[in-house]
C-alpha positions as CSV (number, residue, x, y, z in Angstrom):
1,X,-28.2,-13.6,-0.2
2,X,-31.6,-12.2,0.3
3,X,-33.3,-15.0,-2.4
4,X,-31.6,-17.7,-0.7
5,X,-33.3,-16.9,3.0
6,X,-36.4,-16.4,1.7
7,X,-35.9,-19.8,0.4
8,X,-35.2,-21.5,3.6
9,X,-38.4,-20.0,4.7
10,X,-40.8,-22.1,1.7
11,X,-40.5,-19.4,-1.0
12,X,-39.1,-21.3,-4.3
13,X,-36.5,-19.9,-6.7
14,X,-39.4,-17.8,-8.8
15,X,-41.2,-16.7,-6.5
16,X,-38.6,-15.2,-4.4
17,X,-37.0,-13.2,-7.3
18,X,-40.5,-12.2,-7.8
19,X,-40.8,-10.9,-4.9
20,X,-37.7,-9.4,-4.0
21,X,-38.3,-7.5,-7.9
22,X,-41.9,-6.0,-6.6
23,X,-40.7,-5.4,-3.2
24,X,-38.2,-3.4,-4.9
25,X,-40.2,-1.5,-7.5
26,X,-43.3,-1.1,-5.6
27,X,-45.2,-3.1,-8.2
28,X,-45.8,-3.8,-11.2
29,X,-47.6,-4.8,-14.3
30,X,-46.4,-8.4,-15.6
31,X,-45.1,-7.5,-18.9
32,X,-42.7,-5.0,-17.6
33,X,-41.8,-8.0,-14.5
34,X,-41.1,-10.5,-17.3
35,X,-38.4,-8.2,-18.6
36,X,-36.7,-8.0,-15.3
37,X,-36.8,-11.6,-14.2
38,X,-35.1,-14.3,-15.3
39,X,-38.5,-16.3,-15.6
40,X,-40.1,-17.8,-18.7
41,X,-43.3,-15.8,-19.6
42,X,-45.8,-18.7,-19.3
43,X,-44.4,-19.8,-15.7
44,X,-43.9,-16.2,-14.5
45,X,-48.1,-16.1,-15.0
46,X,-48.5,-19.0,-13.4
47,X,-46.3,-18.0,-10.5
48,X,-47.9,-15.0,-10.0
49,X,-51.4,-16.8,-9.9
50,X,-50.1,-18.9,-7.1
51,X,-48.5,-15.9,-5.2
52,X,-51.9,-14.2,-4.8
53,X,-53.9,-17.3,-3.9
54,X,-50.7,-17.4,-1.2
55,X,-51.0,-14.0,0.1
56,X,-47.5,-13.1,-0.4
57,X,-48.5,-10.8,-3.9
58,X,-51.6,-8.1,-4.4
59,X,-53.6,-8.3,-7.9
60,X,-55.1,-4.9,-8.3
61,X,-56.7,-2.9,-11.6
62,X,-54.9,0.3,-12.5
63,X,-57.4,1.6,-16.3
64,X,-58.0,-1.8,-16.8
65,X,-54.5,-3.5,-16.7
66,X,-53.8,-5.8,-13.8
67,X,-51.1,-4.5,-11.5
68,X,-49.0,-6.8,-9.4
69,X,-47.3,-5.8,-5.9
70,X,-45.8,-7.2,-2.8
71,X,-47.9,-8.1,0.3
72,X,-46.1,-6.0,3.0
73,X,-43.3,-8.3,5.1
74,X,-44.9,-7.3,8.4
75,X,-48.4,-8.5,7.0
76,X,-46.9,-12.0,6.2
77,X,-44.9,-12.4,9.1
78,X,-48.1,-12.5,11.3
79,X,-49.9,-14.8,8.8
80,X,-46.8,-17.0,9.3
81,X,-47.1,-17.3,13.1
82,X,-50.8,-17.4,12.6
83,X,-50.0,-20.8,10.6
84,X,-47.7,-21.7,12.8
85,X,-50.1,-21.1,15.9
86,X,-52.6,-23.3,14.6
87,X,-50.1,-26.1,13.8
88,X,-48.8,-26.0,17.0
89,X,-53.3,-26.6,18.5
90,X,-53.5,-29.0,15.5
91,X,-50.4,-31.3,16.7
92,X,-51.7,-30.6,20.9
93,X,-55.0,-32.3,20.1
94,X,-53.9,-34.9,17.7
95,X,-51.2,-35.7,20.4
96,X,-54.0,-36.4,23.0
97,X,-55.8,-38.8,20.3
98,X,-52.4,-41.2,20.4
99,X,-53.3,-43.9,22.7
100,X,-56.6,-44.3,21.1
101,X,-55.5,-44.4,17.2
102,X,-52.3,-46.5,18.8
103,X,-54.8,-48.8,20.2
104,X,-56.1,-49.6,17.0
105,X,-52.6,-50.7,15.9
106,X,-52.3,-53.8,18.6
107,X,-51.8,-56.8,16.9
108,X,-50.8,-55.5,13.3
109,X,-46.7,-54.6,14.3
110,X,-45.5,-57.7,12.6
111,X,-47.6,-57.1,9.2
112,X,-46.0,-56.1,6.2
113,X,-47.0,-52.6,5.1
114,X,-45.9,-51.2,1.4
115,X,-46.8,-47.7,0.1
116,X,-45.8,-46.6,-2.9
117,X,-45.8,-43.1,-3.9
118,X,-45.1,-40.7,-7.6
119,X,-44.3,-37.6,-8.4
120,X,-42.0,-35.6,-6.8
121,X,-44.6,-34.1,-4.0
122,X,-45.5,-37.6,-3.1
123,X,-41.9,-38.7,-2.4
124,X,-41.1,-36.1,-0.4
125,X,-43.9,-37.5,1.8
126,X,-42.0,-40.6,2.1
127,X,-38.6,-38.9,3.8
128,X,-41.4,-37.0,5.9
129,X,-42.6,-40.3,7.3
130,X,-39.4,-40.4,9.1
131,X,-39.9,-37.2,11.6
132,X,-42.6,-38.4,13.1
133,X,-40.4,-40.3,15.3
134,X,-37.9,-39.5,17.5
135,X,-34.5,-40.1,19.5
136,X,-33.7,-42.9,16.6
137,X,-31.0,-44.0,14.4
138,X,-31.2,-44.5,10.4
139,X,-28.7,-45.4,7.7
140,X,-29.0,-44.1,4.7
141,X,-27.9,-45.4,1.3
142,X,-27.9,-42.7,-0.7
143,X,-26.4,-40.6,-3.8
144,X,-26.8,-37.2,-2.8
145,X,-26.4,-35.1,-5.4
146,X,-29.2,-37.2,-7.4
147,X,-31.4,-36.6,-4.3
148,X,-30.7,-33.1,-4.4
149,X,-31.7,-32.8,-8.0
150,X,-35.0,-34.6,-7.9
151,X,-36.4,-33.1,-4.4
152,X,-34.6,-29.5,-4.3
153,X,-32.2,-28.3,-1.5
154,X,-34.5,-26.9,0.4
155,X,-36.8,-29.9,1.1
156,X,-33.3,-31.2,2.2
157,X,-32.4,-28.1,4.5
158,X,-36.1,-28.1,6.0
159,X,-35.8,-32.1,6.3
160,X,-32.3,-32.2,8.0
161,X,-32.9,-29.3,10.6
162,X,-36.6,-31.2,12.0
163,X,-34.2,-34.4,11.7
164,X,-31.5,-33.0,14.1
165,X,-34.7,-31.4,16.0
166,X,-36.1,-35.2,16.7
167,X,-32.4,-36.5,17.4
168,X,-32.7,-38.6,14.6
169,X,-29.2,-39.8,14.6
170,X,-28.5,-41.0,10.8
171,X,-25.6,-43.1,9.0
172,X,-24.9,-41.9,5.4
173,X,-23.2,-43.7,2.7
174,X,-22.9,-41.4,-0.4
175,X,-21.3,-42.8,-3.8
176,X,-18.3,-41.9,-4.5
177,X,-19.3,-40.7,-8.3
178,X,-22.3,-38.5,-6.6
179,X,-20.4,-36.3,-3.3
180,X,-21.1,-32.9,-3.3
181,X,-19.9,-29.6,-1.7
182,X,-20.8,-29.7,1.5
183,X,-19.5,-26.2,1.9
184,X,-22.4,-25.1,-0.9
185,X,-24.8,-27.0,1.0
186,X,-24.1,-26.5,4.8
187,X,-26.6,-28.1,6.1
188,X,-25.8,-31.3,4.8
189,X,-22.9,-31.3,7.8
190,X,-21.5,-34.5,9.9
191,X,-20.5,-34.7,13.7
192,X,-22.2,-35.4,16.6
193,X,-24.1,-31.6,16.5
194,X,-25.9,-32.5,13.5
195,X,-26.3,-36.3,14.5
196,X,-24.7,-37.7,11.4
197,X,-21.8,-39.4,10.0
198,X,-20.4,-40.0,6.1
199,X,-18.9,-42.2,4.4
200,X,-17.9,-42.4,0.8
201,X,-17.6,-45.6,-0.7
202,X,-15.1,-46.9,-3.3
203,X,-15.2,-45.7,-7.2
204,X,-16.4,-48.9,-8.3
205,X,-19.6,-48.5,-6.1
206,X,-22.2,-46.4,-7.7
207,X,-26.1,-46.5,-7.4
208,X,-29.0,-43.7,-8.8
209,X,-31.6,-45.4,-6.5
210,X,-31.3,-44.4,-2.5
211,X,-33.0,-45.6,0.4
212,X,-33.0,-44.9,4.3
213,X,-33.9,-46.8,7.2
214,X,-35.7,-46.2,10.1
215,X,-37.9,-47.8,12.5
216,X,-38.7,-51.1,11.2
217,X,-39.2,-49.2,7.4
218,X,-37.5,-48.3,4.9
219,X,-38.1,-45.8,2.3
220,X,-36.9,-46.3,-1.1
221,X,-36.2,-43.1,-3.3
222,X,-35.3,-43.6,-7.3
223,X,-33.7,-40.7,-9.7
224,X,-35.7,-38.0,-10.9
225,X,-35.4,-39.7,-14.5
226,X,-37.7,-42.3,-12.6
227,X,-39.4,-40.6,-9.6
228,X,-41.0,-42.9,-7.1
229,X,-41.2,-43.8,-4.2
230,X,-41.6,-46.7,-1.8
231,X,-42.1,-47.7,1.9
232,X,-41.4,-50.8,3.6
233,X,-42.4,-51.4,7.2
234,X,-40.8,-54.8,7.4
235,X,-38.4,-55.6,10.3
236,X,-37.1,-58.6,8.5
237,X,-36.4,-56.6,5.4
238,X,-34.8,-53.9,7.5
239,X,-32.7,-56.6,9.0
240,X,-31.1,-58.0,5.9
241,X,-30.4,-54.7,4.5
242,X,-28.5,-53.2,7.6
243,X,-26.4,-56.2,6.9
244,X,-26.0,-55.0,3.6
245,X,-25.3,-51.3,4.9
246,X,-22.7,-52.4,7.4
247,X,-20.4,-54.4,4.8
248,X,-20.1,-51.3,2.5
249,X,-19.9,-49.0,5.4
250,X,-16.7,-50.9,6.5
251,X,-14.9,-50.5,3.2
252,X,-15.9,-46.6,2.8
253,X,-14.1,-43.3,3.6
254,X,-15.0,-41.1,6.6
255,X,-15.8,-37.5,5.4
256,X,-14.0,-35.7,7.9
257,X,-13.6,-31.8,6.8
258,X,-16.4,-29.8,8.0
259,X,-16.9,-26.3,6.5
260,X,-17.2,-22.9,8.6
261,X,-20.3,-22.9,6.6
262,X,-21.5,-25.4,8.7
263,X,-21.1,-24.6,11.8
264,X,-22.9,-21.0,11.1
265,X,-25.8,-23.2,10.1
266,X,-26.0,-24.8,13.2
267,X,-25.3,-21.6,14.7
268,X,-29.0,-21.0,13.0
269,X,-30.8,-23.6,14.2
270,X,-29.7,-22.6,17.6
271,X,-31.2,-19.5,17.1
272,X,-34.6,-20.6,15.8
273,X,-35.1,-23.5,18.4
């Protein structure tokens, strides 16, 4: 589905049926696009407002009455390799500053470091924290479909394919009250191709609150009824909690039926790499 790629790509869910609708109808005013969305008047506004300052929608005057249209694909395909150009400088030059801002690390490895973060932008900063490393393993605490609900799927499909990118090899233990599809949400795979394995634990094991390990950290993620964040660099704290990790892991259940779904989204990455 044509909503659902431009997803994958950073579009959310309004401003891609947006989009697609002015694409389609080569413009038009925002009355007549609230009566073909889905989208409440007061966000569709607001959307819109963010579109333009993207570049992804044009606000022009037509008599006085402000027309909305959709930037032309080939336009914001080279503004997206533009961005992804200068990235690309941004991380060369930052990479040749990593022995000195290393340096100024010597001697602090052992200290306890805790961050706390809110709101739902800020958390997903926490999870990002982890793929700036690579060739690692993680284990994972964590009740998916809460996840899913407070960050969105596609932070989780961005997340997962720079995860297997870094060979960050990760073991999952979801709740048994909280699996999910993994057919309706491909990415979210197991195997040795996407660096991962599952386990469910019993029924009478169930937790909102998730966390992941890495490193010497540890990144603690609640519900979205709670939404916050915190990280741990602690190596004994890491320590006593892989313990913990490795006695429920033993008493879970392997997930062991991959979808076809899957496999085309590795087939995707593939592709993109």
């Amino acid at each position: 589905m044509l909503k659902d790629k431009l997803k994958e790509i950073g579009f959310d869910e309004n401003e891609a049926e947006i989009y697609i609708e002015l694409l389609d109808n080569s413009g038009s005013t925002a009355g007549n696009l609230a009566k073909k969305v889905s989208i409440a008047r007061a966000t569709l506004y607001d959307t819109l407002k963010r579109m333009v300052d993207k570049g992804i929608v044009l606000r022009t005057l037509r008599k006085g009455i402000r027309y909305f249209s959709a930037e032309n694909p080939d336009k914001i395909l080279q503004t997206l390799k533009i961005e992804v150009s200068k990235k690309e400088r941004k991380a060369i030059e930052f990479e040749k500053l990593m022995p000195e801002l290393l340096g100024l690390t010597d001697g602090k490895k052992n200290k306890t470091n805790i961050k706390i973060f809110e709101g739902v932008d800020a958390v997903k900063k926490v999870l990002d924290d982890m793929l700036t490393y690579k060739d690692i393993e993680s284990w994972s605490y964590w009740p998916i479909s809460k996840m899913i609900e407070h960050l969105s799927a596609d932070f989780f499909y961005h997340h997962n394919k720079m995860r297997i990118k870094n060979n960050i090899y990760t073991y999952a233990i979801w709740p048994h009250s909280e699996v999910i599809n993994i057919k309706q949400y491909p990415y979210l795979g197991f195997g040795s191709e996407f660096k991962r394995e599952i386990r469910v634990t019993p029924k009478s094991i169930k937790f909102a609150m998730g966390y992941w390990m890495y490193a010497n950290k540890i990144a603690f993620i609640s519900s979205k009824k709670e939404g916050y964040g915190v990280l741990i660099e602690s190596k004994e704290m890491v320590e006593m909690m892989k313990t913990q990790h490795e006695l429920v892991w033993q008493t879970s259940t392997p997930i062991t039926d991959l979808p076809d779904e899957s496999i085309k989204y590795l087939m995707e990455i593939e592709k993109t790499d």
